[in-house]
Backbone bond lengths (Angstrom), bond angles and torsions (degrees), N, CA, C in turn:
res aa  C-N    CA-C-N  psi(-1)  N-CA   C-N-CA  omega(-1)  CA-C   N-CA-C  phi
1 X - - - 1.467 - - 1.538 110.29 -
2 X 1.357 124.54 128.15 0.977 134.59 170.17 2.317 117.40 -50.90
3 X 1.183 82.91 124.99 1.662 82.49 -171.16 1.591 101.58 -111.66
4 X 1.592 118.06 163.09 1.211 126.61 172.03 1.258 155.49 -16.76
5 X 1.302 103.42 -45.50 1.236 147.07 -177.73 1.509 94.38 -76.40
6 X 1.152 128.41 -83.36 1.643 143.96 171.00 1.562 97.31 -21.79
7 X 1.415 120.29 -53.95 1.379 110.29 -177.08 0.570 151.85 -112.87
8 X 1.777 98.52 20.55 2.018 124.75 146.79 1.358 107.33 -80.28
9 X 1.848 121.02 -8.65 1.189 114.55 -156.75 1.808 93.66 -82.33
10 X 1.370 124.10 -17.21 1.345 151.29 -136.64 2.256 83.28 -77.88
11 X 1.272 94.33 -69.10 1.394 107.32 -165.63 1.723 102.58 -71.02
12 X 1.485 91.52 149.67 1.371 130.74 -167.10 1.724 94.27 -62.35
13 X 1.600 115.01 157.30 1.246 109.36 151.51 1.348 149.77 -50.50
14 X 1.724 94.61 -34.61 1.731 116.44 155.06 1.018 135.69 -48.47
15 X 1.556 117.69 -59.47 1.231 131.62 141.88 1.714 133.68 -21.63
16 X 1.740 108.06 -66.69 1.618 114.18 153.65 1.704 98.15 -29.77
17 X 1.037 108.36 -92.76 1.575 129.51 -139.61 2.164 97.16 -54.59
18 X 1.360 93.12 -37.93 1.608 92.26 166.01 1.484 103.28 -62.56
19 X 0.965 121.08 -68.09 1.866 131.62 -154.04 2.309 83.80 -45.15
20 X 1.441 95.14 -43.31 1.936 92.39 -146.48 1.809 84.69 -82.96
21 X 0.993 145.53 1.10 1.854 121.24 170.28 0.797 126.54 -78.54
22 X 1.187 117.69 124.48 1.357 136.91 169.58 1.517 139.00 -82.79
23 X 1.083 119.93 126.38 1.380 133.21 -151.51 1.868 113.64 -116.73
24 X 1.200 112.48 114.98 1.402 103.53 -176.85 1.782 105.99 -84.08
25 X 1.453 107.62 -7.18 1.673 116.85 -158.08 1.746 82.48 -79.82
26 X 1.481 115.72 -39.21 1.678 115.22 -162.79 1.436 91.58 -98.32
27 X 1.180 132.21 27.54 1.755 115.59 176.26 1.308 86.38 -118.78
28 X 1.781 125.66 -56.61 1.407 124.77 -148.67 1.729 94.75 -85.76
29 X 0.997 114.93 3.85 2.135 118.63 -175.98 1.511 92.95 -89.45
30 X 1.656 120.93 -51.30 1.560 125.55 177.81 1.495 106.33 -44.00
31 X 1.585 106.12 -75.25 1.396 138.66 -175.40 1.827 94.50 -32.91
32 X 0.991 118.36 -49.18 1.606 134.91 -166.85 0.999 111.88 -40.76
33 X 1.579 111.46 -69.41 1.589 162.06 170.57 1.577 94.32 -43.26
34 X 1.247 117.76 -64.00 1.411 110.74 -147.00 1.792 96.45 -95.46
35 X 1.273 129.29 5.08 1.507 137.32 175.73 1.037 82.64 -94.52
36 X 1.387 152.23 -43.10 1.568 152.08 -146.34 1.415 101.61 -79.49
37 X 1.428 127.26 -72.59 1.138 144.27 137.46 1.764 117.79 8.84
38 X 1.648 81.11 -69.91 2.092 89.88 179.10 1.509 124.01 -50.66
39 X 1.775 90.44 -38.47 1.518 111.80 -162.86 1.892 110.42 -100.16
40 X 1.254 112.04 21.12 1.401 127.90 174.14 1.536 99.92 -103.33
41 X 1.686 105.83 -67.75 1.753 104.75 -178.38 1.590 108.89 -52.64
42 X 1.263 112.43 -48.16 1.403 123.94 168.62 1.617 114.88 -25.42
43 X 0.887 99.24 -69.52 1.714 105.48 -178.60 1.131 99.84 -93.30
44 X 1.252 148.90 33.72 1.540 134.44 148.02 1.631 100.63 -95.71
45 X 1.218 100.28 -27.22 2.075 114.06 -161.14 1.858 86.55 -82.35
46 X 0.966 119.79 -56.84 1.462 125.78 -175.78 1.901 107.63 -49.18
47 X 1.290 105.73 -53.25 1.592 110.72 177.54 1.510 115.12 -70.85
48 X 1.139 127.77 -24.71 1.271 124.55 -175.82 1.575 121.15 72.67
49 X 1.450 92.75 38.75 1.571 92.70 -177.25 1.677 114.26 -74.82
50 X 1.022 106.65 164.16 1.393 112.22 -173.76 1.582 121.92 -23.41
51 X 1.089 142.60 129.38 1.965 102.54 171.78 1.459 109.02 84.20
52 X 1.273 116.91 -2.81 1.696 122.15 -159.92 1.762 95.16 -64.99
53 X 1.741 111.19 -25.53 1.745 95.34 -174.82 1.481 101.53 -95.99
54 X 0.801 131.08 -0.24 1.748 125.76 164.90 1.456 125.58 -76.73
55 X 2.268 102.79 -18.12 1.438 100.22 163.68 1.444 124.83 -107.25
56 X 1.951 98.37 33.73 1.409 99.26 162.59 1.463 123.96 -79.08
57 X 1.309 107.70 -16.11 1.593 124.86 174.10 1.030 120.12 -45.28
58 X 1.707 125.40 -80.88 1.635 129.68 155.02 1.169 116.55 -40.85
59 X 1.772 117.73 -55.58 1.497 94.53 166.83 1.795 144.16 -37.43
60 X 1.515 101.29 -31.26 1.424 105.60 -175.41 1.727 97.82 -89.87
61 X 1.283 117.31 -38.35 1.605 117.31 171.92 1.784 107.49 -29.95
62 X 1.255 78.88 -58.18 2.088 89.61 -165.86 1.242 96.72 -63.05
63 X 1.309 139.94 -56.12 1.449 134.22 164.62 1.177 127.92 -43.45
64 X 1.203 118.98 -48.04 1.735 95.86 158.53 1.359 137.94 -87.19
65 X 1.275 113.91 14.71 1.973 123.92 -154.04 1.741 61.99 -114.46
66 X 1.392 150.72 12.51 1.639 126.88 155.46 1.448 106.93 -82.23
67 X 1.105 109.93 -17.05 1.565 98.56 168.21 1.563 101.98 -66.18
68 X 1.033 130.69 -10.87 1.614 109.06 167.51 1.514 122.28 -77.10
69 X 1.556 96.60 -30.59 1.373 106.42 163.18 1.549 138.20 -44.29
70 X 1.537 86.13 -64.88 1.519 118.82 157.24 1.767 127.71 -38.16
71 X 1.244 94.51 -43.43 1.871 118.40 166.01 1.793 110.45 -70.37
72 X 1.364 109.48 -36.26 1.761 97.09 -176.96 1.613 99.95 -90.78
73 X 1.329 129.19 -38.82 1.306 125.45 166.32 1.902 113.69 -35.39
74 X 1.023 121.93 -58.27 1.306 133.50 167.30 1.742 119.03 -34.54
75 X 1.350 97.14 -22.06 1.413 106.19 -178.37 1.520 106.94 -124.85
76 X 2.100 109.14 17.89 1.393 97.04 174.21 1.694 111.47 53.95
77 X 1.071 118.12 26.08 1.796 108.92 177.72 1.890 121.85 -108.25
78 X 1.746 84.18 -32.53 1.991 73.30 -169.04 1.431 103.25 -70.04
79 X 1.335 137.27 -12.77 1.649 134.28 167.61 1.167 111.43 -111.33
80 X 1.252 104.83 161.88 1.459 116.67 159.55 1.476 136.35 -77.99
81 X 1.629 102.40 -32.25 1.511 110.86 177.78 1.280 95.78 -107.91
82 X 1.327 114.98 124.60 1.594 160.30 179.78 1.759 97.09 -28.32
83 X 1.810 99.81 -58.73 1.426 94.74 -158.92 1.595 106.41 -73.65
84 X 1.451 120.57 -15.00 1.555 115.88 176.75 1.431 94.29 -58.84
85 X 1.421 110.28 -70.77 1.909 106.97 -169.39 1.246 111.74 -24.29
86 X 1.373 124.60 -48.29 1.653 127.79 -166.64 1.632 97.45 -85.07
87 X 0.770 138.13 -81.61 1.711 143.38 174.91 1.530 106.62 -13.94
88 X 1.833 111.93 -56.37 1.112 84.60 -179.36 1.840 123.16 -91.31
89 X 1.537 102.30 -11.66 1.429 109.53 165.50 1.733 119.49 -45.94
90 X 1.341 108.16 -47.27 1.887 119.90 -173.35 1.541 80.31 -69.99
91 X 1.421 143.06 -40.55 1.565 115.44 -144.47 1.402 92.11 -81.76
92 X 1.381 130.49 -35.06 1.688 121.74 -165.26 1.225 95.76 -89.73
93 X 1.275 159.01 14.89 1.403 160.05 167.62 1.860 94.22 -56.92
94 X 1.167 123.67 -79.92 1.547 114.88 -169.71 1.267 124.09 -56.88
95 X 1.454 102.83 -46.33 1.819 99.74 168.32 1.817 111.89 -49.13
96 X 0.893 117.96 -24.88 1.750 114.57 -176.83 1.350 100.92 -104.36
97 X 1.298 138.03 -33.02 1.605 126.55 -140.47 0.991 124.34 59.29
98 X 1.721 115.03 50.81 1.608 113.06 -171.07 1.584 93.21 -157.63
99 X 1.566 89.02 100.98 1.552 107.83 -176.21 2.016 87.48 -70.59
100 X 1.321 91.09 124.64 1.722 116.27 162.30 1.688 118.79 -36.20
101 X 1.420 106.88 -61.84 1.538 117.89 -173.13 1.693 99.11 -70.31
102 X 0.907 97.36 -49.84 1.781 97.45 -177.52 1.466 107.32 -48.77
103 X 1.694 116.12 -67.23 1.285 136.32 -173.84 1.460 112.19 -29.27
104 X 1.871 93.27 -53.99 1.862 100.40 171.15 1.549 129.73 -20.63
105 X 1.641 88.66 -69.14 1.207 86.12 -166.47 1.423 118.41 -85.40
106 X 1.569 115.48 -22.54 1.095 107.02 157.45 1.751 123.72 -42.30
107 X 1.253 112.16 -56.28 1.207 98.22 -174.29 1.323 117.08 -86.69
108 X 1.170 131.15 6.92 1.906 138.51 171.65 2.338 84.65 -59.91
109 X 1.269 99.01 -64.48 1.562 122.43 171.09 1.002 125.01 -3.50
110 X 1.654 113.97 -72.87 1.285 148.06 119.80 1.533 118.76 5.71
111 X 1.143 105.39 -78.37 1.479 103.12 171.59 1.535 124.72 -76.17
112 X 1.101 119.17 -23.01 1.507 121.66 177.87 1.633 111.23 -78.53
113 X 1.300 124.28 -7.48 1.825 128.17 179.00 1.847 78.53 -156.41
114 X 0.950 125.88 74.45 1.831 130.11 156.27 1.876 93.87 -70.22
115 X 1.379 98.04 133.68 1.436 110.43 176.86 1.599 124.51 43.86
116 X 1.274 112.00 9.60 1.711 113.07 145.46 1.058 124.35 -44.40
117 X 1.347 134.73 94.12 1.468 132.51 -177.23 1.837 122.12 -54.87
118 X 1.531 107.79 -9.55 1.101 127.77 163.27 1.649 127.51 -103.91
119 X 1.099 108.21 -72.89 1.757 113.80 151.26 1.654 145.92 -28.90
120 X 1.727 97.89 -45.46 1.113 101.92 177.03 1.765 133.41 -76.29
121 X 1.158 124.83 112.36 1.760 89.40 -169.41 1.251 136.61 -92.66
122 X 1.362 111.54 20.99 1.386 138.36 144.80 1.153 115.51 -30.15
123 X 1.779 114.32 -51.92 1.318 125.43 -142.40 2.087 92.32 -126.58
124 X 1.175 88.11 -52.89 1.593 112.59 -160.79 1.697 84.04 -34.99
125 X 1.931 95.10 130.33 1.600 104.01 170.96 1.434 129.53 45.56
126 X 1.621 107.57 24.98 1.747 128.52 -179.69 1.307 87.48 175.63
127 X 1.564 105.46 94.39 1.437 109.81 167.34 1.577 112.69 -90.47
128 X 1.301 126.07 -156.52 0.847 115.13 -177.70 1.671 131.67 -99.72
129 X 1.095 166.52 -129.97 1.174 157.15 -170.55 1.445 90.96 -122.76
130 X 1.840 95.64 128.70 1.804 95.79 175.38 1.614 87.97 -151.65
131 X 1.327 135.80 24.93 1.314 119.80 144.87 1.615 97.17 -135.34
132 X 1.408 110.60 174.56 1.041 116.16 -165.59 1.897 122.82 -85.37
133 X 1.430 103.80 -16.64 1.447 109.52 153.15 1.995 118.40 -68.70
134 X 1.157 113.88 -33.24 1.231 105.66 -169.57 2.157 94.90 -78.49
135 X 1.158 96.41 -29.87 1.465 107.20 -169.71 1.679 108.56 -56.45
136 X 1.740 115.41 -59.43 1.362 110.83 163.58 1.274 124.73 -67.94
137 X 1.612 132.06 -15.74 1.602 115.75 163.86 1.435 104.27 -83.91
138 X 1.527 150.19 27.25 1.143 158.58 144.67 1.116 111.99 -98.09
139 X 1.204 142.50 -20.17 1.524 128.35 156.24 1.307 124.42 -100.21
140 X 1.425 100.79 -0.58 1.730 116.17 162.11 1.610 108.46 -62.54
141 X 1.301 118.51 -35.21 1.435 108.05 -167.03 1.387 112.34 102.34
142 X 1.868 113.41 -33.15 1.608 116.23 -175.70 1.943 104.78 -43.45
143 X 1.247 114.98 -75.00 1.589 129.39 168.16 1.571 97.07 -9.59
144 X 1.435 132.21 -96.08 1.011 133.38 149.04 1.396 146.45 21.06
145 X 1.159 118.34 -75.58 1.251 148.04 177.29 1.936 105.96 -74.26
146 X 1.419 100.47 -74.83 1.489 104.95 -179.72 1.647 118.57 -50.97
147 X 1.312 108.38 -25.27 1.927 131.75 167.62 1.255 94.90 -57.92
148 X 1.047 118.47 -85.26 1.671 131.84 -179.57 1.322 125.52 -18.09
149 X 0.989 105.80 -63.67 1.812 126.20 -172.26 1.580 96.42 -83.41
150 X 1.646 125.80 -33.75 1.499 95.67 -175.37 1.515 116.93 -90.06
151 X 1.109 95.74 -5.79 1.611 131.69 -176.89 1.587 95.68 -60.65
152 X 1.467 100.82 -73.89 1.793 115.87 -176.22 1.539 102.60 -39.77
153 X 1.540 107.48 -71.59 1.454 120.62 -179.68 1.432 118.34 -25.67
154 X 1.039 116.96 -62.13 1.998 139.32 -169.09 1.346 90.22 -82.17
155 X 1.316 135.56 -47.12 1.952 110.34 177.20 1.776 99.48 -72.56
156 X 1.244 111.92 -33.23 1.988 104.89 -178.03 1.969 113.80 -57.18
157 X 1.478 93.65 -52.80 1.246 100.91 -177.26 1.508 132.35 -127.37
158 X 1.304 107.88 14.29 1.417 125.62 -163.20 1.859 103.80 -115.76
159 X 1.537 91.54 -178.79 1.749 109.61 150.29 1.567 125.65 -43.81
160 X 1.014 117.59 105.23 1.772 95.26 166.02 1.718 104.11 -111.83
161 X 1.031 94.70 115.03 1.826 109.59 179.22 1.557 126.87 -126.47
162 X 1.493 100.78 14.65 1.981 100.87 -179.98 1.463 102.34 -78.91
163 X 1.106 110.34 112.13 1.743 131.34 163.87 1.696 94.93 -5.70
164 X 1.234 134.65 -72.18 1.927 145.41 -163.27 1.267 106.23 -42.50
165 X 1.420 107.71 -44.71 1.345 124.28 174.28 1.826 131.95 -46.71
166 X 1.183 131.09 62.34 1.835 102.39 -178.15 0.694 113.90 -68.67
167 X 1.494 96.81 156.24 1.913 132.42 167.27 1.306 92.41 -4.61
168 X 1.661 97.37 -68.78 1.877 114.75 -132.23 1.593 117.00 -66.42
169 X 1.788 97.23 -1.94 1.515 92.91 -155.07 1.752 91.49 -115.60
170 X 1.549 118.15 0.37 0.808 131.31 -173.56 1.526 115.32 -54.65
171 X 1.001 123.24 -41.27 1.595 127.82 169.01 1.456 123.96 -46.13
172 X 1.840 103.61 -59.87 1.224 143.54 148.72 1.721 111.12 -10.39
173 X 1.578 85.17 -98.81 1.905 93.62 169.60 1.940 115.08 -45.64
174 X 0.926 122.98 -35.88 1.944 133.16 178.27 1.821 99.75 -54.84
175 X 1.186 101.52 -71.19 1.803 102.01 164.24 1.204 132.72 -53.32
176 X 1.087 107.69 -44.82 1.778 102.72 167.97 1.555 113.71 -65.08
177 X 1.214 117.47 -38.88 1.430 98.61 -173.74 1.476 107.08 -80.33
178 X 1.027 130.90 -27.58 1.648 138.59 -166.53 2.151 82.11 -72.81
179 X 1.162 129.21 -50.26 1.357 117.58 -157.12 1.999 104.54 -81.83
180 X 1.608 97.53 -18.83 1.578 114.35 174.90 1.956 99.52 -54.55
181 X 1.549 96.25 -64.54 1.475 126.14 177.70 1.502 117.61 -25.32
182 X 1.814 109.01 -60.14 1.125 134.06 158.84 0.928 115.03 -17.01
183 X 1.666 102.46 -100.89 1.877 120.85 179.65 1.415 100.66 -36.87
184 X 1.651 127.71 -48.38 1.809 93.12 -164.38 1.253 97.81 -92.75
185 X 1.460 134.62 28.10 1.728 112.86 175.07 1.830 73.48 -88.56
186 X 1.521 125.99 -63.55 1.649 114.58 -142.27 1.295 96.24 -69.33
187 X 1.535 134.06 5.63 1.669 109.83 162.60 1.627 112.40 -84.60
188 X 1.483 110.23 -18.36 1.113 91.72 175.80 1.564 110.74 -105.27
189 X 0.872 142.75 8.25 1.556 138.49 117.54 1.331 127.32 -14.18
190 X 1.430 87.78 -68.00 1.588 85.07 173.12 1.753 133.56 -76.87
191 X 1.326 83.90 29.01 1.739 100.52 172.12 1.233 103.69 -87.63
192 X 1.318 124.13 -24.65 1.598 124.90 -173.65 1.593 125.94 -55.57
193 X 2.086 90.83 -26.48 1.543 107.32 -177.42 1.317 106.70 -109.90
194 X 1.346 120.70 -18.14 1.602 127.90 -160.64 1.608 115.14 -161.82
195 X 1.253 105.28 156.10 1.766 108.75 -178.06 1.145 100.88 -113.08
196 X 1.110 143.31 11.08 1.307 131.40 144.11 1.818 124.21 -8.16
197 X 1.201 95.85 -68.07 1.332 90.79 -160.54 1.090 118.30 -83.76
198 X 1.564 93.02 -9.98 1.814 91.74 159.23 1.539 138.46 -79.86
199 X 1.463 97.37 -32.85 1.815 106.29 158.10 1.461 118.36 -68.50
200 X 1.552 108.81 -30.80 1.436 112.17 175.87 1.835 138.15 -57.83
201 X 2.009 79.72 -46.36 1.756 101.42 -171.22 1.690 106.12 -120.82
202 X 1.288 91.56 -52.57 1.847 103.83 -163.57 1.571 86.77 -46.64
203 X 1.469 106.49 -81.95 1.483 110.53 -155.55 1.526 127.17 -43.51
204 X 1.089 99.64 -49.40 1.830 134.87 -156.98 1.708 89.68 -62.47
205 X 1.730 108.61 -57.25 1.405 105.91 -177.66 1.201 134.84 -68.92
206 X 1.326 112.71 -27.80 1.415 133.52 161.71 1.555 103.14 -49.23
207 X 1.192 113.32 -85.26 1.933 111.34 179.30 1.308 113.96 -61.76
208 X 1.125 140.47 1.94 1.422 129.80 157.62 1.568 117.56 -90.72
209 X 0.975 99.77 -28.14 1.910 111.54 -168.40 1.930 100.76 -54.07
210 X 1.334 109.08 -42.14 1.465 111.61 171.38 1.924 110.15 -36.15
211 X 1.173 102.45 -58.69 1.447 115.92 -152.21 2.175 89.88 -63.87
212 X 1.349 101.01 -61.42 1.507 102.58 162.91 1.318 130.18 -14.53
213 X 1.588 101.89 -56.07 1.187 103.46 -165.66 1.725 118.29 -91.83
214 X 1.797 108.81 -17.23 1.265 101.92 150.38 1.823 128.56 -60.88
215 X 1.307 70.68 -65.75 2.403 63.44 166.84 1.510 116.65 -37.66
216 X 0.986 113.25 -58.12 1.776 121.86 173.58 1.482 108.55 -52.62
217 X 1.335 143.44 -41.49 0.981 117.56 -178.77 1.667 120.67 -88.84
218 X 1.285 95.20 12.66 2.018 108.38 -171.45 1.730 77.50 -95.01
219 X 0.796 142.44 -8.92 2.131 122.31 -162.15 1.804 80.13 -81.37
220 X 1.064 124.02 -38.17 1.887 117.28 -145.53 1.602 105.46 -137.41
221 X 1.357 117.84 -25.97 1.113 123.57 -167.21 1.893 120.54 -57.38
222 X 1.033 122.85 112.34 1.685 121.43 -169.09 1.136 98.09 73.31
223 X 0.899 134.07 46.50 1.690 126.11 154.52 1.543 114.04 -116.95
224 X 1.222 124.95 144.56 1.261 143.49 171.16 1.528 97.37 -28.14
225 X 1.425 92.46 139.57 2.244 106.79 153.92 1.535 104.95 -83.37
226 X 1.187 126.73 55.49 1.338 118.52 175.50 1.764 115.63 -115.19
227 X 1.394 110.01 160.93 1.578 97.89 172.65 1.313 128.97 -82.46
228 X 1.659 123.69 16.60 1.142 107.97 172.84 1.564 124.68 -102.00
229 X 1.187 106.69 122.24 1.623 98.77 -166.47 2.196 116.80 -50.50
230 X 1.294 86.58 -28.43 1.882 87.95 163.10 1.298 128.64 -47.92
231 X 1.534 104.79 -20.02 1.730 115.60 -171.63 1.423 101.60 -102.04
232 X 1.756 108.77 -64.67 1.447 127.20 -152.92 1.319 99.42 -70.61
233 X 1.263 132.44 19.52 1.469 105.53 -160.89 1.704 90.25 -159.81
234 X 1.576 148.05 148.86 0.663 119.86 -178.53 1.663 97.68 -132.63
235 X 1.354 112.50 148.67 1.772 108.91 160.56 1.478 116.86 -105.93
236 X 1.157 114.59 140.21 1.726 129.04 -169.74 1.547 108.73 -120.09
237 X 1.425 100.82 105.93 1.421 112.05 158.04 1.375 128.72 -48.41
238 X 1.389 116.66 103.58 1.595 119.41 -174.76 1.738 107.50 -133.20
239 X 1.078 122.34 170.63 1.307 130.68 155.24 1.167 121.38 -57.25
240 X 1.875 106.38 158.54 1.324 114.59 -174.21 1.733 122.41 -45.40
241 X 1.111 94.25 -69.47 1.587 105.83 164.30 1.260 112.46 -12.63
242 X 1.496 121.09 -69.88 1.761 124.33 -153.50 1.476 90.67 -72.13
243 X 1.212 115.11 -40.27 1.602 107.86 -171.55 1.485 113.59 -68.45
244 X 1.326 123.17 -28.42 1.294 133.04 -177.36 1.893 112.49 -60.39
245 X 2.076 82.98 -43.60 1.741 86.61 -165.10 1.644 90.66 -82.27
246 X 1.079 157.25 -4.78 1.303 160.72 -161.21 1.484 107.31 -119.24
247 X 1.000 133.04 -9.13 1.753 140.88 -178.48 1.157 113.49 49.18
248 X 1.666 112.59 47.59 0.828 118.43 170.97 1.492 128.50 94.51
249 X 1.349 116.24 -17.84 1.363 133.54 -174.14 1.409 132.30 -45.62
250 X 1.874 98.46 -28.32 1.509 96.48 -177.87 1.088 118.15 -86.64
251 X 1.662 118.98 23.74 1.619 119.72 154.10 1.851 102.25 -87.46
252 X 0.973 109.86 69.19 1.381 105.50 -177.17 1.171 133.09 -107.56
253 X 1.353 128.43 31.59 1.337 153.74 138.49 1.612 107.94 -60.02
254 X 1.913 111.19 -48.32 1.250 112.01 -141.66 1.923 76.88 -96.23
255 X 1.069 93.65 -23.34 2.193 92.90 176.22 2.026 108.73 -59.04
256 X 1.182 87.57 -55.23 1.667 105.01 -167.77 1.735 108.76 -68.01
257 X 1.733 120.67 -27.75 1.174 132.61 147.38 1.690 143.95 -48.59
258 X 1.777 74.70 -28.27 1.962 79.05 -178.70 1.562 73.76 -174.29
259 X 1.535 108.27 93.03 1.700 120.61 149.33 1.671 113.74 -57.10
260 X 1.273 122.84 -20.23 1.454 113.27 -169.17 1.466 104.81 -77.51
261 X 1.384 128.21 -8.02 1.372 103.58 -147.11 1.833 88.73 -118.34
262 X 1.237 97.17 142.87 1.840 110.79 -174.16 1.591 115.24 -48.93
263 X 1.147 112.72 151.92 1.662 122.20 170.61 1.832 103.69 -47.05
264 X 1.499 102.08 -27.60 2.025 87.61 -164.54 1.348 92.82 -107.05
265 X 1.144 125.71 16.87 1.421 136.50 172.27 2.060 98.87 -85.35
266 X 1.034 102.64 -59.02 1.739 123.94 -148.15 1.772 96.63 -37.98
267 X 1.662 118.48 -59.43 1.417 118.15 -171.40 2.104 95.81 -64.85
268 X 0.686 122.19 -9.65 1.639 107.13 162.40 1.613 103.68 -79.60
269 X 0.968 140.47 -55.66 1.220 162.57 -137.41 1.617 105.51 -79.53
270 X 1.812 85.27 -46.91 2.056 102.89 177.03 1.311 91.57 -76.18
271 X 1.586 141.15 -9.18 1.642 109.35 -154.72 2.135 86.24 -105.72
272 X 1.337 98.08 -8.19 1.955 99.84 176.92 1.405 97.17 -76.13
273 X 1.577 115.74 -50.91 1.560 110.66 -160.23 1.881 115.48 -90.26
274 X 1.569 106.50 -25.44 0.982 89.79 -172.17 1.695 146.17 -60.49
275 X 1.268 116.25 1.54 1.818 122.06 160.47 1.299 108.82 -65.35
276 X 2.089 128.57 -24.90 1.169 122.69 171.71 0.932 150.83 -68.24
277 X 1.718 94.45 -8.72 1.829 106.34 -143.47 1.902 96.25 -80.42
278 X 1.281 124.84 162.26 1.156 137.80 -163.78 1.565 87.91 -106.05
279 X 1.739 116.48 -86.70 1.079 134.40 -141.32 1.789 95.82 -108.97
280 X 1.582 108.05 97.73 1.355 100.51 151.85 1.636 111.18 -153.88
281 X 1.572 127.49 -160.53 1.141 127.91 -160.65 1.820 99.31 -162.46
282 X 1.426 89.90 141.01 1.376 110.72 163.00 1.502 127.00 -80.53
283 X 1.329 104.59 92.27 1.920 124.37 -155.10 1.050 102.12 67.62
284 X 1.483 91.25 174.85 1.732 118.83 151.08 1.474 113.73 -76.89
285 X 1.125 147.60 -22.96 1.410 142.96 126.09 1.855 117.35 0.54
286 X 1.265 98.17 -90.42 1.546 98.24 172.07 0.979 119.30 -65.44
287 X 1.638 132.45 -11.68 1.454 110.32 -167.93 1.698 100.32 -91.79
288 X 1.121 109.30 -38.67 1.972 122.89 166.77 1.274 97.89 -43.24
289 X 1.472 132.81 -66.55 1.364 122.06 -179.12 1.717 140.95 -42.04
290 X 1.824 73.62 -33.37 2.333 93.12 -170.88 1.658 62.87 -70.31
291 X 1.634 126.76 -89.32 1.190 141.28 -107.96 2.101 86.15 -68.42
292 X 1.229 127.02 -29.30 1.293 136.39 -176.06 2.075 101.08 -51.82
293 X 1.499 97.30 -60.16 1.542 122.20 -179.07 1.361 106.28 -60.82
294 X 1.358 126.49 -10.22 1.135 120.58 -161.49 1.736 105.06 -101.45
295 X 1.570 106.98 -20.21 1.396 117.46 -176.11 1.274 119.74 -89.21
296 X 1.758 98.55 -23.55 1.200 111.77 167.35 1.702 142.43 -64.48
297 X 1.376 93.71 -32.58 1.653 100.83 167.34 1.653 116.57 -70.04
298 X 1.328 96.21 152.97 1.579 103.36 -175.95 1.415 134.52 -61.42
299 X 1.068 170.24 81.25 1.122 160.03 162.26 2.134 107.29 26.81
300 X 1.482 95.51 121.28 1.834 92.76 -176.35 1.459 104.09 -82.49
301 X 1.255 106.71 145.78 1.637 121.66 162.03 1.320 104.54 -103.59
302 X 1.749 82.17 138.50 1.634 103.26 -178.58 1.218 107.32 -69.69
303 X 1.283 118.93 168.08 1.492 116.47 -162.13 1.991 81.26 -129.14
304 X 1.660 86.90 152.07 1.478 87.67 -177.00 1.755 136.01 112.93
């Protein structure tokens, strides 16, 4: 079977160097759009317009689909100048609980053993949902959330000992999470005078984090432990929209194939690879369904 590598090997040097530029005009136009977006639900939730708690929903959607954001920053891609990637990587760190510098290397990690049931730490020692109780406290967000915060805690004031991690950066990662820590203790402080931040952050993220975590489990979910990103990794045909609020991500075969090349790069990128792709799905619709059917069958007995 033809693997990844073979079918980046396909395209011209021109091509590479087109597919890999980076553009701050097509990162900060997205970025634009999707602050625009924030700051509409934002001020509808703030005014109390009619319906104002039914647009905590999208509101918390858009708040957590920045972890997609947060994910191309990591690879330095949705800009061109370096310090946007980081600027805007540190700013979505508190809204998620996902200190940036840490995240890095975790997810550099990620891609270097993708779907190693040992290696990866996505997966490594928290695999993924294969009965149907572990399946709804994984789209609860609980998994998630309780990761997060003890996660933050133990790099602020604890051990930090995950192999991804160096020594050197160890100081590094200790400050960021203690200053992550910060910002969300004084938002919730400031509950004492105002609920803001609870219609704003608390709530919104809590009921959106579900929707997250279905998209998230369609990138890897039922796919082979193998090294070819055509298998291990899957891309899902969806509408404009999902791709818009995701930056593009659910071409993510053609992401996990060639990390260098930008979110507004990727649908060029899918139109070279796509006769190759191994592992993908028509929506998130069907892929919830296979992956639904998949919890459903029984456990095999060994024969013998």
């Amino acid at each position: 079977m033809t693997d990844h590598t073979a079918v980046l090997a396909r395209l011209s040097q021109t091509e590479k160097a087109a597919l890999q530029q980076r553009s701050d005009r097509a990162g900060l136009r997205h970025l634009a759009g999707y602050l625009a977006a924030l700051a509409l639900t934002t001020t509808l939730i703030v005014a109390q317009v009619p319906f104002w708690g039914v647009v905590m929903l999208p509101h918390g959607i858009l708040l957590v689909f920045l972890f997609t954001l947060s994910h191309e920053a990591t690879h330095q891609t949705p800009f061109a100048t370096r310090w946007i990637n980081e600027v805007v990587g540190h700013a979505i760190a508190p809204v998620l609980a996902l200190p940036f510098l840490w995240f890095r290397y975790f997810h550099l990690a990620h891609h270097k053993w993708t779907n190693d049931p040992d290696r990866d730490p996505e997966i490594a020692g928290h695999p993924r949902p294969r009965d149907w109780r572990s399946y709804l406290i994984y789209l609860s967000g609980w998994s998630y959330w309780s990761a997060a915060f003890r996660g933050l805690f133990t790099t602020a004031f604890g051990t930090i000992d995950a192999a991804y991690l160096p020594a050197r950066v160890h100081p590094r990662l200790r400050r960021e999470a203690r200053i992550v820590l910060a910002v969300q203790f004084c938002w919730l402080i400031s509950l004492l005078w105002s609920p803001l931040a609870l219609w704003l952050w608390i709530v919104p993220v809590l009921i959106g984090q579900p929707f997250l975590r279905l998209y998230l489990l369609a990138e890897h979910g039922l796919c082979p432990p193998v090294a070819n990103m055509l298998e291990n990794t899957r891309t899902t045909f969806t509408n404009r929209m999902v791709r818009w609020l995701a930056w593009n991500m659910p071409y993510h075969i053609e992401h996990h194939s060639a990390p260098n090349v930008p979110f507004h790069s990727l649908p060029d990128l899918h139109r070279h690879m796509r006769s190759h792709l191994v592992s993908t799905s028509d929506g998130y619709a069907e892929f919830t369904t296979d992956y639904a059917r998949s919890l459903s069958r029984p456990p095999r007995i060994p024969q013998g």
